[in-house]
C-alpha positions, 0 to 999 in steps of 0.5 A, a space after each residue: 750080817 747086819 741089815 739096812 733100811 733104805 727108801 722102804 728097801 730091806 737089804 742085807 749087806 755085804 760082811 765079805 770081803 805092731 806086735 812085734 814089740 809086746 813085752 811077754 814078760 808082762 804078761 799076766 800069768 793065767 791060772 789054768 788054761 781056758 776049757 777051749 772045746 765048751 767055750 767053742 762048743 758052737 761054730 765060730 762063737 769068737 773071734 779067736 783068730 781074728 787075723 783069719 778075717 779076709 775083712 780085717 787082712 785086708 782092713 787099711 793100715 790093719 796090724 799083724 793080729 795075734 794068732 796062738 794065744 787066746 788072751 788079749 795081750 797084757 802091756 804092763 800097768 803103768 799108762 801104756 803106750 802103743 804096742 805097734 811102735 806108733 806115737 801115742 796120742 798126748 790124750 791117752 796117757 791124761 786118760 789113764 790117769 783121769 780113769 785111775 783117779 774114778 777107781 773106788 776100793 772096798 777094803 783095800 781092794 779095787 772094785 770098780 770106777 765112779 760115774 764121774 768125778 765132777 766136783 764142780 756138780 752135785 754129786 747125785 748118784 754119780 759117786 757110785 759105781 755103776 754096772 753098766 757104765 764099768 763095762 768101758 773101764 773094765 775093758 780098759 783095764 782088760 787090754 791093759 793087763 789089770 784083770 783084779 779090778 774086773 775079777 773084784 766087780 764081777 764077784 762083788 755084784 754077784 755077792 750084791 744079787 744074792 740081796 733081798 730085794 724089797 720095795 715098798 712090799 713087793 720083792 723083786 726077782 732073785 736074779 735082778 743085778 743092781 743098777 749101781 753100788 757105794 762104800 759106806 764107810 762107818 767112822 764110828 766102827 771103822 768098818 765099809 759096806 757096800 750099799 746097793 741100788 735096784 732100782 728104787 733110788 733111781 729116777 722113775 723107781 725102775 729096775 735095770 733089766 740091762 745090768 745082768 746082760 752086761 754082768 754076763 758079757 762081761 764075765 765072757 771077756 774076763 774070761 776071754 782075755 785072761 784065758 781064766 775059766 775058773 771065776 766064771 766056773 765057780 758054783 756061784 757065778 754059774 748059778 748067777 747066769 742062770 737066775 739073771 736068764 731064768 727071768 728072760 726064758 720063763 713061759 708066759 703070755 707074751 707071743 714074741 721072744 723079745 722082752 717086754 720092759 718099761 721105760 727107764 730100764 737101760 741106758 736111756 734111764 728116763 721116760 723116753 718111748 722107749 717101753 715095749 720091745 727097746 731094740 738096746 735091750 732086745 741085742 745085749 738079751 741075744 749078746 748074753 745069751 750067747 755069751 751064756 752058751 759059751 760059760 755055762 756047764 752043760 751038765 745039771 741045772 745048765 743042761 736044761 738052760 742051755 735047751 733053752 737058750 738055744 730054743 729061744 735065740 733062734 726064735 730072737 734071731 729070727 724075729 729081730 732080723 725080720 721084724 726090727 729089720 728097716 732098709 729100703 725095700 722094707 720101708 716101701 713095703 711097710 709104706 703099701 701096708 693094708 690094714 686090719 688084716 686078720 688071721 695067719 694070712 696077714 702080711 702086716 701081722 702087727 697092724 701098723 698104719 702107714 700112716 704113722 711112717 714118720 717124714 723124716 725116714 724117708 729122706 734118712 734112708 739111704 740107697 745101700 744103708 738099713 738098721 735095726 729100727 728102735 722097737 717093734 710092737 702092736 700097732 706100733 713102730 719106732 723108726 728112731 735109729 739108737 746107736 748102741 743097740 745096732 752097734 751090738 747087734 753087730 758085735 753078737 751076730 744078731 745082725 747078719 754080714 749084710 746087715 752089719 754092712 748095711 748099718 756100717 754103710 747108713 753110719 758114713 751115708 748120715 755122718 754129719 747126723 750121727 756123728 758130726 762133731 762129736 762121736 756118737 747120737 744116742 738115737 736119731 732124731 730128737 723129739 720135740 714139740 707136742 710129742 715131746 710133751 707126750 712122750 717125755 712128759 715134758 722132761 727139762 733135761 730130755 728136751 730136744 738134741 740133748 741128753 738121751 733125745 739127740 744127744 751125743 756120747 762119746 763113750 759110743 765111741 767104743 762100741 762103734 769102733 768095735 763094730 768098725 773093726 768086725 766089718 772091717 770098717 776101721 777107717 770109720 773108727 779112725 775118723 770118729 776118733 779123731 773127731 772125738 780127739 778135737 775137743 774131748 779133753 779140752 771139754 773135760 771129758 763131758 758125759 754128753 754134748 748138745 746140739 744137732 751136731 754135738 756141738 755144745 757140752 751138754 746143758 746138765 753134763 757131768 765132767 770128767 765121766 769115767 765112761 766118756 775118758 774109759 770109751 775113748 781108751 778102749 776105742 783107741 786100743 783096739 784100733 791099735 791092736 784089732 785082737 781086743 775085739 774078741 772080748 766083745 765080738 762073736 761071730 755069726 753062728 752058722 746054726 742060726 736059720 738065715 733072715 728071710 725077707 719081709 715080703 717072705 716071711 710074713 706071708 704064709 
């Protein structure tokens, strides 16, 4: 092992190396059978049989789904075309190839995709390859039948993990997944290594708290779409799951079960007010611990993990349904607030001043509609709607049938603010003014409607497409697609656009961005063939006590 010495950060480095017409010949040979009675240990954890759905039989256009086979079709490994016998869109195939030319390889082996490959920019830290942002890749490469690359990713990260993680003087966590990694290639040796970033060459110097969630979601849909159990029944990947959670389930001081996190720590990696209890980190932490029941072994060490992972998501749920919880009703509730309640008693048990109920909710709240607002703590609200948390709070079941309904309902209700010419805002609405000033400390590059302050990204296209087809919904995900297909690629695949409609390419984005090319694949892929959802959908557990209403639950 030899040792590197970055930015006051002491490392070791890695030394180690229709359906009709689906040609199962293509498919990939699994290496022994999924453990189906542990991966559905709990009620109707996947979407296993998704052609079971009365939503997706009677979904417009919908195909005939899959029924005996757990793993997602294979359609070979050159650019696929579509499995349902329909034109491909002239996209798809510029696609593949854009998202093939972002693979980087490590010793001769694939290992992920690059942010970007933008020669026109400097390249900052978009050569590397990013754990969040090989999510979309991966399950492209999933539905398509190449698993090494993903199955490559996911034990390479974890050999990552094992690092010491040292900044300054202070050590992180053992279970800290990194943000993003490099090849380094010696000349002089001829030998590569893998260099890791934590989070302390990101801007802010923050550690990412969502690279773990995503570690494990992904590991689910490795092993969902190959019916593979053995990576994620290796000694070491076990133990992985358990180091990354054991940093969210320890006891402490804090009275909630959401987590607690600072700016900067997931998608939105810059200071955006988004600290305290972010809704995108609050969904991925209920998704993964789901997905964790589904992996671990519940014998040993992941017997006690289990114990408390079901403790703690029926606490979340509870709490998230509830709290974060806005339509209506909610609105009008919070809206006749009585402040400085005190003891067990109190309806308004976070003394939030109704005072501070932004303008525009009001007129944003549509009859039918709701969604998960942006962050719940003392005192404080934000009403501001982020797209990706409520997309996975569907694909988890953190948000119940009616729920999901309502966010699918608001999404057509505000199509021209969310959507408009470019697939999907990041959050609405952008801050501007004097609090932009104060909430961003005047950042350049998050001013109003760009970047992650009302900007559009198209790699939300997959999420929300995946959301469309659980509620079945897909006719929103065919007009979202379509829109999206209009300018995406004569744009050069940006990163984001600007604009209160996404109307321009945005000021400082990247072109050809591997997750802007990798999202609209796998969007069009699983409206092609709905069964890919399962790699990213659980169903509601039936176990999960029911929300209650506000009016109910915050009374004794």
């Amino acid at each position: 092992m030899s040792t590197f010495n970055l930015n006051g950060v002491t490392k070791k480095t890695d030394t180690d190396e229709d359906i009709d017409d689906i040609d199962f010949s293509k498919l990939l040979e699994k290496p022994r059978p999924l453990n189906i009675d542990r991966l559905l240990s709990l009620d109707e954890r996947s979407l296993t049989e998704l052609s079971t759905s009365p939503q997706l039989r009677n979904a417009e256009n919908a195909p005939r789904l899959l029924h005996d086979c757990v793993a997602s079709p294979s359609i070979g490994f050159n650019t696929p075309r579509s499995v349902h016998g329909f034109e491909s869109h002239p996209m798809v195939g510029e696609a593949w190839d854009a998202l093939r030319r972002s693979m980087v390889y490590f010793r001769g082996q694939p290992v992920g995709t690059i942010a970007a490959v933008d020669n026109s920019e400097e390249k900052l830290n978009y050569d590397q390859v990013f754990v969040r942002d090989f999510v979309p890749s991966a399950l492209a490469f999933l539905m398509n039948g190449e698993t090494e690359i993903v199955r490559n990713f996911l034990l390479k990260t974890l050999r990552l993990q094992s690092w010491e993680k040292k900044i300054d003087r202070f050590q992180l966590g053992e279970g800290v997944m990194p943000a993003s990694f490099k090849v380094f290639h010696d000349p002089v040796r001829n030998h590569e290594t893998l260099i890791a970033d934590f989070g302390e060459s990101a801007i802010g110097r923050v550690a990412p708290v969502d690279s773990g969630f995503w570690w494990i979601i992904l590991l689910r849909a490795y092993t969902k779409s190959t019916g593979d159990s053995s990576l994620a029944d290796m000694p070491d990947c076990q133990k992985g799951i358990r180091l990354i959670l054991s940093l969210c389930l320890s006891e402490g001081f804090d009275t909630f079960p959401t987590l607690l996190c600072a700016d900067g720590c997931c998608m939105i990696d810059r200071r955006m007010g988004v600290y305290g209890y972010p809704i995108e980190i609050q969904a991925l932490f209920f998704m993964s611990l789901r997905c964790a029941l589904l992996l671990l072994k519940p014998e040993g060490e992941g017997k006690e993990m289990v114990e408390q992972i079901v403790k703690r998501l029926h606490a979340l749920s509870y709490h998230m349904r509830s709290y974060f919880w806005l339509d209506l009703k909610q609105l009008n509730d919070i809206y006749r607030y009585k402040t400085e309640e005190y003891s067990h008693t109190a309806v308004n048990k976070f003394n939030v001043i109704p005072d501070s109920l932004p303008e525009w909710v009001f007129d944003f709240m549509p009859p039918n509609g709701g969604f998960f607002i942006g962050n719940v703590s003392p005192a404080r609200m934000d009403f501001r709607w982020f797209a990706l948390g409520n997309c996975i709070a569907i694909l988890s079941s953190l948000a119940t049938p009616e729920q999901s309904t309502a966010i699918m309902d608001l999404i057509e209700a505000r199509w021209e603010e969310l959507v408009g010419e470019m697939p999907l805002k990041v959050c609405y609405p952008a801050i501007e003014s004097h609090e932009w000033k104060i909430v961003t400390g005047c950042d350049p590059k998050n001013t109003r409607w760009s970047y992650h302050n009302g900007g559009s990204w198209p790699v939300l296209l997959w999420l929300l497409t995946a959301a469309c087809i659980k509620t079945g919904r897909p006719q929103i995900a065919r007009r979202a697609i379509e829109v999206a297909e209009a300018r995406l690629h004569k744009d050069n695949w940006p990163e984001y656009y600007d604009g209160t409609v996404g109307r321009y390419v945005g000021k400082q984005a990247r072109k050809c961005q591997t997750w802007s090319i990798a999202g609209y694949l796998v969007a069009k892929m699983m409206l092609e063939d709905p069964s890919h959802v399962g790699m990213v959908a659980l169903e509601e557990d039936k176990q999960m006590k029911p929300v209650m209403r506000r009016s109910n639950s915050w009374t004794c």
